[in-house]
Structures are given as structure tokens and as C-alpha cells.
C-alpha positions in Angstrom: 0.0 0.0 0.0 1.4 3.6 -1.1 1.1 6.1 1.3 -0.8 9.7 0.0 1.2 12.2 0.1 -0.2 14.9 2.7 0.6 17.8 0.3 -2.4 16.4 -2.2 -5.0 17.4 -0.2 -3.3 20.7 1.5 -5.2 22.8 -0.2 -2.6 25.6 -0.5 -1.3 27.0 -3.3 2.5 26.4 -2.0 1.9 22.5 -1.7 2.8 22.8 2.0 1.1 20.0 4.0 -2.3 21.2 5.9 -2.0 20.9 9.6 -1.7 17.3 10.9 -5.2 17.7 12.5 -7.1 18.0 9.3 -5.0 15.2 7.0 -6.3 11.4 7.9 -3.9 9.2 9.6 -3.0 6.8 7.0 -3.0 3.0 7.5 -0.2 1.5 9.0 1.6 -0.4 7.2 2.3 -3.7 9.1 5.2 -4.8 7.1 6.9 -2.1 9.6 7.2 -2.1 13.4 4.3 -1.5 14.7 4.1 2.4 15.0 1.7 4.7 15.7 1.2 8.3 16.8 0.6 7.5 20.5 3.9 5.9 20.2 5.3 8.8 18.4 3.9 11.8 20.7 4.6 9.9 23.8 8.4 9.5 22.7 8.4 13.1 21.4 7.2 14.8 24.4 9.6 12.5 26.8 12.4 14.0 24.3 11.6 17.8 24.4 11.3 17.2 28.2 14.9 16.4 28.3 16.7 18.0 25.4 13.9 21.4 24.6 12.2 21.9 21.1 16.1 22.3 19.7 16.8 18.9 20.4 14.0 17.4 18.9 14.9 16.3 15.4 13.4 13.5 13.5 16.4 11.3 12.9 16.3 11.4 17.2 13.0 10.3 17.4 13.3 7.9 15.1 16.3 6.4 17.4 14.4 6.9 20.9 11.5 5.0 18.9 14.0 2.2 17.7 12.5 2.7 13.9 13.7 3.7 10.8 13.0 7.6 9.6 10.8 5.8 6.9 8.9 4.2 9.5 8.1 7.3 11.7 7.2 9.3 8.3 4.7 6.8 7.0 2.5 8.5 10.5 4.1 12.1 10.2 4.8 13.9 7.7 7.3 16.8 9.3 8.5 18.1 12.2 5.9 20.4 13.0 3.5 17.5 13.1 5.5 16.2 15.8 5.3 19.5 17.9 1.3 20.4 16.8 1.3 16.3 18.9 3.0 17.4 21.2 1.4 20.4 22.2 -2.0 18.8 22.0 -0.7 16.4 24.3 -0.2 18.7 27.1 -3.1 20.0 27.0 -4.5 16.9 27.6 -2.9 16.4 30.9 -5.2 19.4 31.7 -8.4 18.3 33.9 -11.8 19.1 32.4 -13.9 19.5 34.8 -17.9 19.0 34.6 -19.1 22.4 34.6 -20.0 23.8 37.6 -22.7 26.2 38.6 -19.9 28.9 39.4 -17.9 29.8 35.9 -15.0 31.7 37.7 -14.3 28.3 39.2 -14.4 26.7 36.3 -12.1 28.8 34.5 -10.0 28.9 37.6 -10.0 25.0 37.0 -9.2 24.7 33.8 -6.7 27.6 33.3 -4.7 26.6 36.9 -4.3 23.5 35.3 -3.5 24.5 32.1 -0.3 26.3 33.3 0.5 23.6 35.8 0.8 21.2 32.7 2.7 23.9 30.9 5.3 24.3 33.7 6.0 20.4 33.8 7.1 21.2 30.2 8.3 24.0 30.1 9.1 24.1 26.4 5.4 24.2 25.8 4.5 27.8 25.9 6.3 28.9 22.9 4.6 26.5 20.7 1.3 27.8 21.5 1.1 30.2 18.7 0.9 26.5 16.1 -2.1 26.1 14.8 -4.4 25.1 17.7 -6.7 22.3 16.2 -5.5 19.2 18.3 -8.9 17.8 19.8 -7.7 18.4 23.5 -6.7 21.7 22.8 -10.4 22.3 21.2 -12.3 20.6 24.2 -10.6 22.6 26.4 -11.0 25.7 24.7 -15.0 25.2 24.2 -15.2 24.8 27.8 -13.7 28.2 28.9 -15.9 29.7 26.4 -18.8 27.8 27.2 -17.9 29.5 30.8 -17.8 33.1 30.0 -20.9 32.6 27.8 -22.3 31.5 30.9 -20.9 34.7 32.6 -22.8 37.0 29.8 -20.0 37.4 27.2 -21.5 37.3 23.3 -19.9 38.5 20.1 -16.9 40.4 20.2 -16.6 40.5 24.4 -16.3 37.0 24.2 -13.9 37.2 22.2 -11.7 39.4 23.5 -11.7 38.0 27.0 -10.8 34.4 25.5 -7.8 35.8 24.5 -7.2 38.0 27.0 -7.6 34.6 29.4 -5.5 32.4 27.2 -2.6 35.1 26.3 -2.3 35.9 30.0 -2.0 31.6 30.8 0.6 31.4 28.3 2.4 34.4 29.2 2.6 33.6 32.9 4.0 29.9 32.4 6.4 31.1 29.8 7.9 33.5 32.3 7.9 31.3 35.4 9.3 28.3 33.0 12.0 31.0 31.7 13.2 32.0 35.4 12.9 28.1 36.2 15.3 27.0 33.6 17.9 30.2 34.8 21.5 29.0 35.2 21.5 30.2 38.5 18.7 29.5 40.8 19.7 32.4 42.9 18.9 34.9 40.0 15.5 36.3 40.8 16.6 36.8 44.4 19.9 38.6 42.8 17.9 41.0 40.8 15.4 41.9 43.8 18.6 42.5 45.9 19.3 44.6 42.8 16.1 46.9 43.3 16.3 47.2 46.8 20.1 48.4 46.6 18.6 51.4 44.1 15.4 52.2 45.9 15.8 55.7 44.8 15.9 54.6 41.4 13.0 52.3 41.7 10.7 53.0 44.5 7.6 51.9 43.4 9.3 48.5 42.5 11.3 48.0 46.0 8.0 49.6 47.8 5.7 46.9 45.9 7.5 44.4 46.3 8.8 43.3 42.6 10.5 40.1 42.4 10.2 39.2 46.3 9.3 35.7 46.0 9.1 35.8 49.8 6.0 38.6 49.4 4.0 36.5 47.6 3.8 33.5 45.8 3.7 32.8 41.9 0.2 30.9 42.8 -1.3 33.4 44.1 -0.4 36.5 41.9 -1.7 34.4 39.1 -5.2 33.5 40.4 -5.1 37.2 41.4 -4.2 38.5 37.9 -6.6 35.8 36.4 -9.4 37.1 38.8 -8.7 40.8 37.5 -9.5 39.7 33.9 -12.8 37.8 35.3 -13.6 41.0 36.5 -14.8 42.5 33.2 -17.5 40.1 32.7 -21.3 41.2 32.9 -21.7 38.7 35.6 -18.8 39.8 37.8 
């Protein structure tokens, strides 16, 4: 059995290959290790936990998978399959709750858990921006909105706060993940001792508090920040 090329049914004028999410998963071909893309995204994601989306490169896959390149390409077609996996993935280590008759706690839910995941991998938050079709990334995403239409949000309010929602998640676990990863562990403590030492420079930073982990916890600004944003619903 041939495999079909993904670029024949892309649909784009440059023959690039559509998204994984909306080509069909060809048949495997049992002539070959028995492969598949549970296999494939489960390797993957074990890989970029370790070596970061840099590391990732088919040929290493491939290895970590004990197959051939042919092999993993009869299920994928490029790279960025693997990674538009991978992400999806993740979010599927993010609990769905059954909603609940309070939608602030079910977006607290949801969007706690979402950046818990994304701090476990901490490359994930710079792949968000891939094309977000994966079907946990879409059940998750029809529940927060099915939350704030609950709240009152229609049209373009809805809109906007989904976003809003989602860019502040992302941009929270990217920034703990990057201070995570530091180097030095002692940095964020360095550069508070920094601020304090130049209070006249900075006294709204040193008076508030900026970078003093021992102030207040990462947890809590971030339910805080995410309650803020709650705040502009009609409901709130």
C-alpha cells in the first residue's frame, strides 16, 4: 500500500502540507514495526522534556522509537507534526472539569491546570502560537468559552476576553518556565537585591514588592491576575 502524500490534499497553493489535524492518519503499514502516533507523541514529548524543542529532530525520534526515519514518516509527515502532537498532548494532561454552577471556578480550574501542565514542560509555551486544532486543545478551549458565555460574554466581548484569558496563561508559564530554567537559581533573588540596593531609582518596584518571592507566591499572583480579567465580565 502507497502512502498519500499529505501535500495532495493541502489545499494551499505552495503545496505545503495542511496541519496534521485535518489530514487522515494513514493506514499502518504492518510490514513495519508496529508504530503509531501514541507511540510517536509519547516519545516526542519524553524527548523535548529532556533536550527542549532544539533537540527534537526526526532522525532522534526515530532512534528513541528504535525505527527507521521511513517508518516514523509513513505516521508524520514533518517536524511540526510532531510538535502540533505534542502540544495537543499537554493539554491533555489538563483536567476538564464537569461544569459547575460557578464559571469563575471553572475557569480557575481549567486555566490553573492549564499552566501547571505547561510548567511540567516548560518548552510548551512557545509553541502555542501552532495552529491550535488538536482535539484536546479544542475541548478545552470550548469549555472556557462555554464558561464566560455562561458569565454574559457574546460576540466580540467574548472574544476578547478568551484571549485576553488564554494570552495571560501562556504568558505567565512562559515567564515562570523561563526563570525556572535560569543558570543560576539564585537569579531572581539577585535581581530583587538589585532593586532594593537602588530604591531611589526604583521606588515603586522596591516599595511593591517586585521580584520578592518571599511577598508573595507565583500561585497566588496568578489567580489574582486571572481574577482581574474575570472582573470585566457582565456577571462579575
Amino acid at each position: 500500500m502507497l502512502r498519500v502524500d499529505a501535500t495532495e490534499f493541502s489545499g494551499r497553493p505552495d503545496g505545503r502540507p495542511a496541519p496534521i489535524w485535518l489530514r487522515t492518519e494513514p493506514a499502518r503499514n504492518r510490514r513495519t514495526t508496529p508504530l503509531t502516533r501514541e507511540r510517536i507523541v509519547t516519545a516526542a514529548v519524553d524527548l523535548l522534556d529532556r533536550t527542549g524543542v532544539d533537540g527534537l529532530t526526526m532522525r532522534r525520534l526515530a532512534e528513541r522509537l528504535a525505527v527507521t526515519p521511513t517508518a516514523l514518516y509513513w505516521h508524520v509527515t514533518t517536524r511540526d507534526d510532531v510538535l502540533d502532537l505534542a502540544v495537543d498532548h499537554i493539554f491533555g494532561e489538563v483536567p476538564l472539569p464537569a461544569a459547575g454552577p460557578d464559571w469563575r471556578a471553572d475557569v480557575r480550574t481549567l486555566t490553573c491546570g492549564w499552566r501547571a501542565a505547561m510548567l511540567r514542560h516548560p518548552w510548551a509555551p512557545g509553541l502555542i502560537g501552532r495552529p491550535m486544532l488538536g482535539p484536546h486543545v479544542l475541548a478545552r478551549t470550548e469549555f472556557l468559552q462555554a464558561a464566560l458565555v455562561r458569565a454574559g460574554l457574546t460576540g466580540r466581548h467574548l472574544a476578547v476576553v478568551t484571549r485576553l484569558v488564554a494570552n495571560y496563561v501562556i504568558g505567565a508559564a512562559l515567564t515562570e518556565a523561563t526563570w525556572r530554567q535560569t543558570d543560576d537559581p539564585g537569579a531572581r533573588a539577585e535581581a530583587r537585591r538589585h532593586l532594593v540596593a537602588n530604591a531611589a531609582a526604583y521606588p515603586t518596584l522596591t516599595a511593591s514588592g517586585h521580584l520578592d518571592d518571599g511577598r508573595w507566591s507565583d500561585d497566588d499572583l496568578f489567580v489574582r491576575g486571572l481574577d482581574a480579567i474575570l472582573a470585566t465580565a457582565p456577571g462579575s
